[in-house]
N, C-alpha and C positions, 0 to 999 in steps of 0.2 A: 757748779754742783749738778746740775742737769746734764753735762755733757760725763760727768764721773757715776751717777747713777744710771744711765742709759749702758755704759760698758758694764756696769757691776752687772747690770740683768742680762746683758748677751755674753756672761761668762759663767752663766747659771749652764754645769754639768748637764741637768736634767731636761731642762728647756733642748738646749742642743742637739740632746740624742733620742730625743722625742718628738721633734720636728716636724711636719709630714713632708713627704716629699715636693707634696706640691708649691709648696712657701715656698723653694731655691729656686730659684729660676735656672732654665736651661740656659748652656751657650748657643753660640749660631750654627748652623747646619752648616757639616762640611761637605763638601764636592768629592763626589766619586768620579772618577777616570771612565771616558765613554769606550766601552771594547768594541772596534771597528770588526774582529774576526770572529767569525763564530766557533764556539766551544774553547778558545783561546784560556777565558775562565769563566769557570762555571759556580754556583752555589750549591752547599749539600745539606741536608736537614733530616733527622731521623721524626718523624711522626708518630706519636704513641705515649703510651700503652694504650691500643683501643681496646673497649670494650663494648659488648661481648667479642669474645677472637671469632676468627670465621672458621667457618667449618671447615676449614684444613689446618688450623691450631697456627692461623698469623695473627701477630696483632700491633704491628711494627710497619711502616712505610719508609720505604728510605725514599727522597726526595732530592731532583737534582735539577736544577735551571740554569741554563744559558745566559751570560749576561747579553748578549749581543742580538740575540733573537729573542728572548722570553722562551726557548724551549723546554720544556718539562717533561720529567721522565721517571718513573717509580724504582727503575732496577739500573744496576750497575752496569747492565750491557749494553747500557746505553753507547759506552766506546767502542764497539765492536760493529758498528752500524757509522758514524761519524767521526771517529779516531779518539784519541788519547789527548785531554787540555793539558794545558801548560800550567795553570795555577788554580788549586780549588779552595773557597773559600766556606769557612764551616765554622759554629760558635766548640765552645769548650768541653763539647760532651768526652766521656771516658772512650763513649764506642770511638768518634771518630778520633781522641788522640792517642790512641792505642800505641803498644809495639808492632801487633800483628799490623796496625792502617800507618804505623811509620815504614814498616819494612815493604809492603803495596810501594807507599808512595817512592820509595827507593828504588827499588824495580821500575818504577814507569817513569821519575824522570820526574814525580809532580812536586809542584812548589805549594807547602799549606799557609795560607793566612788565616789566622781567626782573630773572631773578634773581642774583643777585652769583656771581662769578667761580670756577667749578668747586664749585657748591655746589647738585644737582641737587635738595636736598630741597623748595626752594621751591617747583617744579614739580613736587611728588612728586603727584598725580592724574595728568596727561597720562604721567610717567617709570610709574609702577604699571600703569597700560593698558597702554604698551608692552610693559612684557615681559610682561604676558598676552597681548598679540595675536601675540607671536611666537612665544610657547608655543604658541597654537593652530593658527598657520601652520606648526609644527613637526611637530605631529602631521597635519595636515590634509595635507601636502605629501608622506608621507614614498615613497610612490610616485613620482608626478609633480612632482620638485621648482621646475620650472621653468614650473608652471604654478601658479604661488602666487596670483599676482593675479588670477585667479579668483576664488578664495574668500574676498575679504577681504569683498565681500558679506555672503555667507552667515553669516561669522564675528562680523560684525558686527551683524547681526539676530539671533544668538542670543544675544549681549553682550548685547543691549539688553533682549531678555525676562527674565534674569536677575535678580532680586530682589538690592538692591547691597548689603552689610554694614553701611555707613556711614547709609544712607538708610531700609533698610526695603523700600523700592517699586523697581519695575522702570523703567532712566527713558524706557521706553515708557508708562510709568502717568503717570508726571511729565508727561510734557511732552501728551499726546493726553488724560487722565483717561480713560483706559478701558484694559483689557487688549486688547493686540492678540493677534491668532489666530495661534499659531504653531506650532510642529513640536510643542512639547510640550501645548499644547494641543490640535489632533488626536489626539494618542496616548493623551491621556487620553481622548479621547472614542470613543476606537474600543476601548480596553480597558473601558470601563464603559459603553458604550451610551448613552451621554448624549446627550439632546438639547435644543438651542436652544428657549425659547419665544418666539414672533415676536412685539414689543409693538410697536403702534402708539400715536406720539405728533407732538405740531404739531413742529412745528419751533421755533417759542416754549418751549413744554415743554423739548428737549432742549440746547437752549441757556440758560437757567436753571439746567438741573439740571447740567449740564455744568460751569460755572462754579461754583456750587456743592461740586461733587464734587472740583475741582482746587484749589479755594481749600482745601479741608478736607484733602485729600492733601496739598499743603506744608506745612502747617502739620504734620502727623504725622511726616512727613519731615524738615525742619528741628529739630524735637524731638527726634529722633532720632539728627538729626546733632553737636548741641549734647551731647549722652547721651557720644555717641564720642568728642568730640574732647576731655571731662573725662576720659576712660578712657583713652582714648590719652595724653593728656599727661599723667596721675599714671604711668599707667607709663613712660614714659620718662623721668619728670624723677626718677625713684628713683633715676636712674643718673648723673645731672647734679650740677654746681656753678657758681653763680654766677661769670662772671669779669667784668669790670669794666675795662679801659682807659683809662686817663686823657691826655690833651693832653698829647704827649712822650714818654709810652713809648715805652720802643722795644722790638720785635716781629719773630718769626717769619712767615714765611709759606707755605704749602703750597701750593706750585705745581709744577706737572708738566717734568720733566726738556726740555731744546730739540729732545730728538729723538722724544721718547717718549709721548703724554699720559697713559700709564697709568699710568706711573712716577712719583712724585710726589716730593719732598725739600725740606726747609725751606730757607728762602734769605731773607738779610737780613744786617744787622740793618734793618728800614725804620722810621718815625715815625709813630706814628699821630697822626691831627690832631681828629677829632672822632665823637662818637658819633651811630648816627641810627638809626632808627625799632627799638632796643631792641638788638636782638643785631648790628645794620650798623655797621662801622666804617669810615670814610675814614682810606687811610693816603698816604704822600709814598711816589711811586716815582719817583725819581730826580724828571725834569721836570715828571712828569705825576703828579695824585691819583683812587685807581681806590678801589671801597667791597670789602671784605670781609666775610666776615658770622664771627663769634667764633670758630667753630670751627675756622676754617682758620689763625688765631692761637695764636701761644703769647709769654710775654715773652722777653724775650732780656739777660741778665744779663751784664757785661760786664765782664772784667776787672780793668777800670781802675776802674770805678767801686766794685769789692769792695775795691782796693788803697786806695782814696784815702777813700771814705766810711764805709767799715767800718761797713754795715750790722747789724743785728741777729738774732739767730736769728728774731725773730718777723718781721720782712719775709722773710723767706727761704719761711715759710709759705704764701706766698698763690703761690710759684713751681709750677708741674706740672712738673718735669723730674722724674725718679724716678731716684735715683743709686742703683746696685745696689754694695754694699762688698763685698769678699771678702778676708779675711786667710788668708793663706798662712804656714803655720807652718812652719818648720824645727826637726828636732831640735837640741836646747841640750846640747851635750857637757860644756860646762865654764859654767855660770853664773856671772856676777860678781856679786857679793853689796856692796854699799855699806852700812854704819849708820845713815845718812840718807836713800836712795831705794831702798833693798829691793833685785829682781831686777831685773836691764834686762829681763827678759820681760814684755811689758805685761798676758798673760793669766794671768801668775800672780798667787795673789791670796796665798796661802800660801806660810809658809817654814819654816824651824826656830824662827823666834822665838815660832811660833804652837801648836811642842806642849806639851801641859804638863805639868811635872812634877811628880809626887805630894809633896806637902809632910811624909809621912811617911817619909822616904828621909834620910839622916846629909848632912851637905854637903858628905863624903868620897864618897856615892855623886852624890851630883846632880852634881859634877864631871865623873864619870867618863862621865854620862849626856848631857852637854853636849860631849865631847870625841868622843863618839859621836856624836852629832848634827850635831857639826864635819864630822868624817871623810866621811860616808855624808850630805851637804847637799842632793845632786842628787835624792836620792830622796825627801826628803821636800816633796814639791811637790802641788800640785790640778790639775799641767797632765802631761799623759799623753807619754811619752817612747817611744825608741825603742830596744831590744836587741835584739844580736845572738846571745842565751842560744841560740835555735832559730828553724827555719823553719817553717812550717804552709803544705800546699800543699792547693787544693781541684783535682779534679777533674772535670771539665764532661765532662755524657752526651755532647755534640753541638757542632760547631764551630759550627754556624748562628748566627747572632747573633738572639737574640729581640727585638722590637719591639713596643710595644705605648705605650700614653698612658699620659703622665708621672700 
């Protein structure tokens, strides 16, 4: 009976698609491919709508990062200075799945990967720069707000001298093999009197050694990054469980409200049709089949099929919906007591059948002790009742209501 009312509640419609997201657990972080070349692929991200626009009526950043250096770069000419990547990867916006940015990428040759439907982690390098860049444009602006696109410049070359966590190296190191001169390098050199030794070498010389030096930098870098990304993924996968969807499940989906895209609520139930490259799943939405990636799934347990298949407690297991119980007890004035089923209170566990009596007592007195235990039934119970003997009133310093974490 316990194992048939726990599915009846995880196939409560409303529960399901009321859920919060936090209750499903994620699956495991999967492994990105380390890019040895630089610009080979790059990440793309639109920034905006910012507000106020600056006073030359922008209010849009286009955004584009290196996987292989961490390079960062605000405008598209970025190729015109480093060459033309081979694959750019970019979330689902309209700007970038255009006809006009299909017929681009036609022309150049580029191959688009994006990543599955409101699921910005894929693109978590280009999404991470963002909202650093607008951190910095935050403080950098906080006079002059409207003269933002100024300093995306500036903001950007001291980005770039920054030594990356992931990497190790600055991906001005990465990408040129030398340290470029910058604000923090004059500072150093004006606080400690430092000065340059001027080497002469051929041009032969600094092109050997150059290549040399950049070939020995990625590789420290990449080692590095390989270091991270076993660190990063044990720590997040300490908080993950495997889920698994099978051909015909059927499924939840976290999709954002028709008016709202911040708002977000489950909706379905839809079919999922096949698994693909690990955590992506194709599911049937209505006419058309679009990919999700696990996370934004949950199963969806369905009525009819509890009424009709009568599942088992242990499939019930492999379900995330998290059913919160609360029993509400009312005081029991008058117990009905059966010889066969005990009390109708279900948290009683105790009753008078359970005291015992001294077997040193006449069975003139065990009678009488029995007839007392008749009388006064109510009170002998393990479950806490309720009298009206007196009242106990507490007195509060202060109407204010205190607040504070649960």
């Amino acid at each position: 009976m316990s194992s048939d009312i726990t599915l009846f509640c995880h196939s409560c419609d409303v529960c399901q698609c009321t859920v919060s997201k936090g209750r499903i657990s994620k699956v495991p972080l999967g492994t990105m491919p380390i890019i040895d070349i630089p610009f080979k692929r790059v990440a793309i991200d639109i920034v905006g709508e910012i507000f106020p626009a600056s006073s030359h009526g922008h209010c849009y950043i286009l955004t584009l990062v290196d996987y292989a250096t961490r390079y960062a770069e605000a405008l598209v000419g970025i190729f015109a200075r480093v060459g033309i990547p081979d694959e750019i990867l970019s979330d689902r916006g309209t700007q970038l799945t255009s006809a006009q940015m299909k017929e681009v990428k036609r022309l150049l040759l580029l191959k688009q990967l994006t990543t599955t439907p409101y699921h910005p982690q894929c693109n978590g390098l280009v999404e991470h720069f963002n909202g650093t860049l607008k951190m910095m444009l935050k403080h950098m602006c906080a006079e002059k707000p409207k003269d933002w696109d100024h300093y995306i410049s500036a903001l950007l070359f001291a980005y770039r001298e920054a030594s990356q966590q992931s990497l190790g190296f600055a991906p001005f190191k990465l990408l040129y093999g030398r340290t470029v001169k910058g604000p923090l390098q004059i500072l150093r050199q004006l606080w400690t009197k430092e000065e340059t030794d001027p080497e002469t070498r051929s041009t032969y010389q600094y092109v050997f050694e150059l290549r040399n030096r950049l070939q020995d930098t990625l590789e420290l870098a990449h080692e590095a990054l390989r270091t991270s990304q076993v660190r990063q993924k044990r720590q997040f996968d300490s908080r993950t469980r495997e889920r698994i969807f099978k051909y015909g499940d059927m499924v939840l989906i976290l999709l954002p409200t028709s008016d709202n895209k911040l708002l977000t609520q489950w909706k379905g139930p839809f079919k999922a049709l096949e698994r693909i490259n690990g955590c992506n799943y194709r599911i049937q939405l209505g006419d058309k089949e679009k990919i999700f990636h696990a996370n934004m799934l949950q199963w969806y347990v369905s009525a009819e099929a509890v009424s009709d298949d009568k599942p088992t407690l242990t499939d019930s297991e492999d379900l995330d919906i998290q059913v919160t119980q609360a029993a509400i007890m009312e005081p029991v004035e008058d117990p009905i007591l059966d010889p066969n089923l005990g009390t109708l209170n279900p948290l009683q566990k105790e009753t008078i059948k359970d005291v015992k009596i001294s077997s040193n007592l006449s069975e003139t007195q065990k009678e009488e002790v029995r007839a007392l235990l008749t009388e006064f039934e109510d009170t002998f119970t393990d479950v806490p009742s309720v009298t009206n003997a007196g009242e106990h009133t507490i007195e509060l310093t202060t109407a204010e209501p205190i607040r504070g974490k649960a």
